[in-house]
C-alpha positions as CSV (number, residue, x, y, z in Angstrom):
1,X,101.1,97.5,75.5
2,X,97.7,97.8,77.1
3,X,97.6,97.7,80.6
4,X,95.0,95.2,82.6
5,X,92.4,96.3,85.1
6,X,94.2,94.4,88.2
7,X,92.9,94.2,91.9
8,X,96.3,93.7,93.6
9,X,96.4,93.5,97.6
10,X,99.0,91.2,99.5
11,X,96.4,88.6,99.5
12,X,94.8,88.2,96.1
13,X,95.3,89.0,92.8
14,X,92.2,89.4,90.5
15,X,93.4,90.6,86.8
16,X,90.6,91.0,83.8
17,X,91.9,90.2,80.4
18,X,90.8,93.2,78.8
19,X,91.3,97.1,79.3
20,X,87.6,98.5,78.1
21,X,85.0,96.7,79.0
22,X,83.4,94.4,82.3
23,X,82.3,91.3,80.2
24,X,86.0,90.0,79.3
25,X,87.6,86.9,81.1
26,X,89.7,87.3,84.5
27,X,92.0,85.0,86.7
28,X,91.6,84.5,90.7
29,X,94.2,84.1,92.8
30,X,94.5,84.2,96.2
31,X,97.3,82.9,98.6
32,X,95.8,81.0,100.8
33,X,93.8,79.0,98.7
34,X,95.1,76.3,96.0
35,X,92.7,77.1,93.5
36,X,92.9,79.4,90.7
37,X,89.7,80.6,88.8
38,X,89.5,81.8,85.4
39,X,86.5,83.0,83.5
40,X,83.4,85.0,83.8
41,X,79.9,84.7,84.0
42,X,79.7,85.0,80.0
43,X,82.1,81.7,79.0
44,X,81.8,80.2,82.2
45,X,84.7,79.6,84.7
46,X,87.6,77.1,85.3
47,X,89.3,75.7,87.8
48,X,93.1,74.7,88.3
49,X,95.2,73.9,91.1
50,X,97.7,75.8,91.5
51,X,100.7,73.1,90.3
52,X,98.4,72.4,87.4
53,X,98.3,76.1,86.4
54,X,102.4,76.4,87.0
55,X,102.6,73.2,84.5
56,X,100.8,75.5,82.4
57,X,103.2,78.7,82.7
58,X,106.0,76.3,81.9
59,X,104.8,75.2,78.9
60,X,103.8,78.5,77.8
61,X,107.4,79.7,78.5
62,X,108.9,76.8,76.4
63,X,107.2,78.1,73.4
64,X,104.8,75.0,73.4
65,X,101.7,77.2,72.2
66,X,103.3,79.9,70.2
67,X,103.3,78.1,67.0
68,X,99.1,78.0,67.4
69,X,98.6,81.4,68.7
């Protein structure tokens, strides 16, 4: 498996989606905040809370998208 350029530190996580390049998508999130930011300059960025982006995981973990994927 590849692994993900990752900026861990015990405040943040900031994780591109990509192991070779820059321009690829990444997700922002940081403790003390209740947003999470996912994107890049090239597609643009999105916003989620973070309880929208756990209703999220849980679907993903139910299977719900692996039929389209």
């Amino acid at each position: 498996m590849t692994k993900l350029k990752s900026d861990i530190t015990n405040e943040y996580i900031n994780m591109t989606f990509c192991a070779t390049c820059k321009k690829c998508p990444s997700i922002h999130i940081e403790k003390n905040s209740n947003e999470i930011t996912i994107g890049g300059k090239k597609e643009g960025y999105t916003k989620f809370t973070k309880e929208q982006f756990l209703l999220f995981i849980e679907q993903i973990k139910k299977g719900t998208f692996d039929g389209y994927i």
